[in-house]
C-alpha positions in Angstrom: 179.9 -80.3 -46.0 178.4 -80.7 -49.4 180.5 -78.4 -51.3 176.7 -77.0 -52.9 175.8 -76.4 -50.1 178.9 -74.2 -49.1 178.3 -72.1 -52.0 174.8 -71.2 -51.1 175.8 -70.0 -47.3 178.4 -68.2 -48.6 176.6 -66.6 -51.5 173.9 -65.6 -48.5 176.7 -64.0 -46.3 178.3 -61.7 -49.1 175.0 -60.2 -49.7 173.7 -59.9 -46.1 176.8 -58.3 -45.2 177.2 -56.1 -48.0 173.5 -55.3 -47.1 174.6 -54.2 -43.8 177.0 -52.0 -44.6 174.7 -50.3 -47.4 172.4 -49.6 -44.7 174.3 -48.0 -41.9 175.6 -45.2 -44.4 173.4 -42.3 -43.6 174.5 -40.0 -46.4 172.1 -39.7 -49.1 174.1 -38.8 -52.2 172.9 -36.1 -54.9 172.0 -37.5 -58.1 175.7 -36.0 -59.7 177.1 -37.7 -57.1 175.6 -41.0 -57.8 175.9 -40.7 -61.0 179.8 -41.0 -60.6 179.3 -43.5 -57.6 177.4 -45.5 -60.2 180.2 -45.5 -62.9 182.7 -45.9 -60.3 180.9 -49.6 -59.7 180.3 -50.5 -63.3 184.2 -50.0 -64.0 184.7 -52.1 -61.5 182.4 -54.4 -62.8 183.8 -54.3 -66.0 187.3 -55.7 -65.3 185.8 -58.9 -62.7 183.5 -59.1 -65.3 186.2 -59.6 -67.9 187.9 -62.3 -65.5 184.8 -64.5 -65.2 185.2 -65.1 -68.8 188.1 -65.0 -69.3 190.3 -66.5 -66.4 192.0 -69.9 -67.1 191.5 -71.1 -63.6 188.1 -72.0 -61.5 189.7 -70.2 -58.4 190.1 -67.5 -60.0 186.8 -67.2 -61.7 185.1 -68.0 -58.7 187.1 -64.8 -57.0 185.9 -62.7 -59.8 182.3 -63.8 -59.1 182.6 -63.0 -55.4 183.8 -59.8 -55.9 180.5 -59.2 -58.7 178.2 -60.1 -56.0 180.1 -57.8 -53.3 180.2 -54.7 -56.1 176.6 -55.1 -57.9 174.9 -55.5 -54.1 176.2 -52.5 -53.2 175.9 -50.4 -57.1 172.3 -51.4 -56.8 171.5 -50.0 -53.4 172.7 -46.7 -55.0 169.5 -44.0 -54.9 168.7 -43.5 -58.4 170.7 -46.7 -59.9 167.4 -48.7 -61.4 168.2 -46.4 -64.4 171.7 -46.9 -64.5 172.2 -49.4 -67.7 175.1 -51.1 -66.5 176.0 -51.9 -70.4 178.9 -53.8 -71.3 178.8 -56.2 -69.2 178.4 -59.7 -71.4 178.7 -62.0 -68.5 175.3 -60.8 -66.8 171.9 -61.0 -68.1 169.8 -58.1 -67.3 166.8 -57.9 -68.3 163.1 -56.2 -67.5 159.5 -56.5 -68.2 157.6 -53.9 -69.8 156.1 -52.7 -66.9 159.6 -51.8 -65.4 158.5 -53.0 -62.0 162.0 -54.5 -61.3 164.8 -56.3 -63.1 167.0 -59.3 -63.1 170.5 -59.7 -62.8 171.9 -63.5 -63.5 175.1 -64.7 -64.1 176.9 -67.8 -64.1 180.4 -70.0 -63.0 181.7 -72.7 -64.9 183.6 -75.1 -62.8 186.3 -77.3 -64.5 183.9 -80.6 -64.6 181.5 -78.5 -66.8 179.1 -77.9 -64.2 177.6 -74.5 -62.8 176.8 -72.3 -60.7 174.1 -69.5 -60.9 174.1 -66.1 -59.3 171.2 -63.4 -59.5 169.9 -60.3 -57.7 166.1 -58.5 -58.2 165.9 -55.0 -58.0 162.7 -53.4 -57.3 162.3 -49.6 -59.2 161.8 -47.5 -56.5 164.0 -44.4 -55.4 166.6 -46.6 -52.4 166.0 -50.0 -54.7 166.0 -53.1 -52.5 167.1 -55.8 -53.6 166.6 -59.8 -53.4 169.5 -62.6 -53.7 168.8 -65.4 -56.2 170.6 -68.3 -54.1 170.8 -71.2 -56.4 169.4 -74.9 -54.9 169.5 -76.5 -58.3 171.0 -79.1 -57.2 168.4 -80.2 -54.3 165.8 -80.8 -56.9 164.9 -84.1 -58.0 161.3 -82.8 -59.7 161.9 -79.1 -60.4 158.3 -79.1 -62.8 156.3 -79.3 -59.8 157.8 -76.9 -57.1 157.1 -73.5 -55.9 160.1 -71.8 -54.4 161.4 -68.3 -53.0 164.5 -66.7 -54.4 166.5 -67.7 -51.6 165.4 -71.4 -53.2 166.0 -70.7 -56.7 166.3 -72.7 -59.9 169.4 -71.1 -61.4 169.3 -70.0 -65.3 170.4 -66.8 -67.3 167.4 -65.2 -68.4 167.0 -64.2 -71.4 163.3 -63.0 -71.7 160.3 -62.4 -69.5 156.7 -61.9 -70.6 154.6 -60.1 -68.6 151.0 -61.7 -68.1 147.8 -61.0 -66.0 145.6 -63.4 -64.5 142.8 -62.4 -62.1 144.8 -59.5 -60.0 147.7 -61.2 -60.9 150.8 -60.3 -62.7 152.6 -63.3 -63.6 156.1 -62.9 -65.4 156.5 -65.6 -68.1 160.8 -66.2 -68.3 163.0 -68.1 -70.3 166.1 -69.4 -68.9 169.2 -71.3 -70.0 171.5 -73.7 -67.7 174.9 -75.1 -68.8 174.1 -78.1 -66.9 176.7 -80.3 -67.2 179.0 -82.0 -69.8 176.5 -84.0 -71.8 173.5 -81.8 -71.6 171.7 -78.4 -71.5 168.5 -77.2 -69.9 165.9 -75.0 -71.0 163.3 -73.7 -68.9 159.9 -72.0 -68.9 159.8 -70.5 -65.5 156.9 -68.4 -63.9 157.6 -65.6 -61.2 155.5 -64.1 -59.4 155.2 -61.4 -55.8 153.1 -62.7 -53.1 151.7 -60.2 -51.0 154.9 -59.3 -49.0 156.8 -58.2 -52.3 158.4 -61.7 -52.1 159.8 -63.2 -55.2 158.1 -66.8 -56.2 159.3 -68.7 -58.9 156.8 -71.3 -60.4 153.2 -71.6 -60.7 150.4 -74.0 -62.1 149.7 -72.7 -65.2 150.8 -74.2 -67.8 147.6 -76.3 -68.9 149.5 -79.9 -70.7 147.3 -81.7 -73.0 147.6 -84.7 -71.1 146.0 -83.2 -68.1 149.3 -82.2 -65.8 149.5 -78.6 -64.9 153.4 -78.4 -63.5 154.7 -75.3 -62.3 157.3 -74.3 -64.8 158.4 -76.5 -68.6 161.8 -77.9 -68.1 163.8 -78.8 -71.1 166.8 -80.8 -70.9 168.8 -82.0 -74.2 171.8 -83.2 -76.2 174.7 -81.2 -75.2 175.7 -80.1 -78.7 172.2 -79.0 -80.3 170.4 -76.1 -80.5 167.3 -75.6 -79.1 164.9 -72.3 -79.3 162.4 -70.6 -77.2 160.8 -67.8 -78.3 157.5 -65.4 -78.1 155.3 -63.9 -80.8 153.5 -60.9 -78.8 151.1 -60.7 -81.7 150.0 -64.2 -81.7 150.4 -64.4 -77.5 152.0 -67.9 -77.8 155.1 -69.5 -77.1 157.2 -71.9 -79.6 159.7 -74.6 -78.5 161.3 -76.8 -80.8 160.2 -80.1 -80.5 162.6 -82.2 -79.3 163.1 -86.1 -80.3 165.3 -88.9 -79.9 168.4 -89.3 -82.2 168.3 -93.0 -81.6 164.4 -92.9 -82.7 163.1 -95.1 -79.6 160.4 -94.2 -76.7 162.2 -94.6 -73.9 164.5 -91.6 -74.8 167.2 -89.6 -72.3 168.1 -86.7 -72.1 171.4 -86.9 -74.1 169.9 -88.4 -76.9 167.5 -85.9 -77.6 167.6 -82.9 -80.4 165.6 -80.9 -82.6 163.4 -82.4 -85.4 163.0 -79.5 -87.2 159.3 -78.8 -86.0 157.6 -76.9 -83.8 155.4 -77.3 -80.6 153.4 -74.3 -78.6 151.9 -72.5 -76.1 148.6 -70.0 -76.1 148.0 -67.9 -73.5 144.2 -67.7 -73.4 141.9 -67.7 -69.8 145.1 -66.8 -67.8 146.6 -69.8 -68.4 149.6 -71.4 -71.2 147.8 -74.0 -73.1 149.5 -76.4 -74.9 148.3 -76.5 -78.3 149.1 -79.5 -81.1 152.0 -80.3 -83.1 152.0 -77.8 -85.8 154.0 -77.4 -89.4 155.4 -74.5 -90.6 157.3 -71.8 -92.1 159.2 -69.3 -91.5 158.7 -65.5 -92.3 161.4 -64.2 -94.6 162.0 -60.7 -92.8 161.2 -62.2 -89.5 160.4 -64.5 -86.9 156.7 -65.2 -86.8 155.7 -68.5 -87.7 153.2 -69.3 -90.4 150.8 -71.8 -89.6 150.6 -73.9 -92.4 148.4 -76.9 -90.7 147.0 -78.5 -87.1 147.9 -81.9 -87.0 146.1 -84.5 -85.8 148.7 -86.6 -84.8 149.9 -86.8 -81.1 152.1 -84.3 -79.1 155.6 -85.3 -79.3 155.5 -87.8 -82.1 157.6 -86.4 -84.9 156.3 -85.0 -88.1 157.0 -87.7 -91.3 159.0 -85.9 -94.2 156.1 -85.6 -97.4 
């Protein structure tokens, strides 16, 4: 059996299981009670925490990630633990929109051939959270740009930021994710998700409007292993800057491993519900801060490098 493969059922048992047991305890706790419950988990969490950084072997990372995804399942559950912080914990990415609907716990494995795997769990804010399992499938996509998929389908990152956005009746959360990939690149994405109207977690959806016509379901960015490459949101502007990336070897037909930074900046602008793509701009940097200065719209094509002056 494809070892992938094996991850993902197990993955699914440890948090049916520990979903199980979470549900025949009958005894609702008082909040001083779960209060300590609470800190009981995140020590726990704390020390495997430490050992899926830290440990010099993949068994025994992978160990410490089981016993995350057996601990967090059930710390989550707790009544009263969507508030719980859950700080200090540098191996997991939590993070939660504005409207504090739910969060998003992601985490990840490195394997010794410099590959991952990606863990995650959304809790919904509600008194007894439930919770849904982030089951990574990476690896079963050939075209991830164009797919809409549930969480027990997921495209595995660590998310770092989520925007939320409305269109129509909508609310459509706008994330940014990162993926280790493998030893010669990294991957960037810019994912959608979104509740149908079960409460099911969706990730991906049409809108990002390309100038060339294509309207994929999420912006994947794959690149040069040792570069650097940004993401970020300006709230005040409602767009989106990437860094645009080109080929080191300067030729068309470009891969993935050949490609970096330039040094200039492509966008999206939310406007009509939708991320539009928007031209290859110059600029500058704020001094105290991070919002761009437009200094011109060029006229030249998307994704052909700006000329030095």
């Amino acid at each position: 059996m494809n070892i992938r493969l094996v991850w993902v059922l197990f993955f699914l048992n440890i948090f049916i299981s520990s979903s199980f047991a979470q549900e025949k305890n009958e005894v609702v706790l008082t909040s001083s009670k779960n209060l300590s419950v609470l800190k009981t988990y995140h020590d726990s969490l704390k020390v495997y925490n430490f050992q899926l950084i830290n440990d010099s072997t993949e068994g025994l990372r992978s160990a410490a990630s089981i016993k995350i995804i057996k601990v967090l399942s059930k710390a989550l559950r707790e009544e009263g633990s969507f508030d719980y912080k859950f700080d200090s914990l540098n191996s997991i990415a939590i993070i939660e929109p504005e409207d504090k609907v739910f969060r998003v716990f992601t985490w990840q494995l490195a394997f010794e051939n410099g590959t991952y795997r990606y863990f995650g769990v959304i809790q919904s804010n509600e008194i007894k959270p439930t919770l849904q399992p982030l089951v990574d499938y990476t690896d079963f996509y050939e075209h991830p740009d164009s797919i809409i998929v549930d969480a027990d389908r997921w495209l595995g990152a660590l998310y770092y930021q989520i925007i939320p956005m409305k269109s129509g009746k909508t609310t459509y959360y706008t994330l940014f994710g990162w993926n280790g990939n493998n030893v010669r690149t990294n991957k960037k994405y810019i994912d959608v998700l979104w509740f149908d109207k079960e409460g099911k977690a969706k990730f991906g959806y049409p809108m990002f409007n390309m100038q060339e016509g294509k309207s994929p379901t999420r912006i994947v960015f794959e690149y040069k292993k040792d570069a650097a490459m940004s993401i970020s949101y300006y709230p005040e502007l409602k767009q989106i800057y990437y860094d645009h990336l080109v080929s080191l070897s300067g030729t068309a037909d470009s891969v993935a491993i050949d490609l970096v930074p330039d040094g200039t900046l492509e966008s999206f602008e939310w406007t009509k519900g939708k991320w539009k793509q928007v031209e290859l701009v110059e600029y500058e940097r704020r001094e105290n801060g991070d919002v761009p200065n437009v200094i011109k719209e060029q006229t030249k094509p998307l994704y052909q490098p700006l000329r030095p002056h």
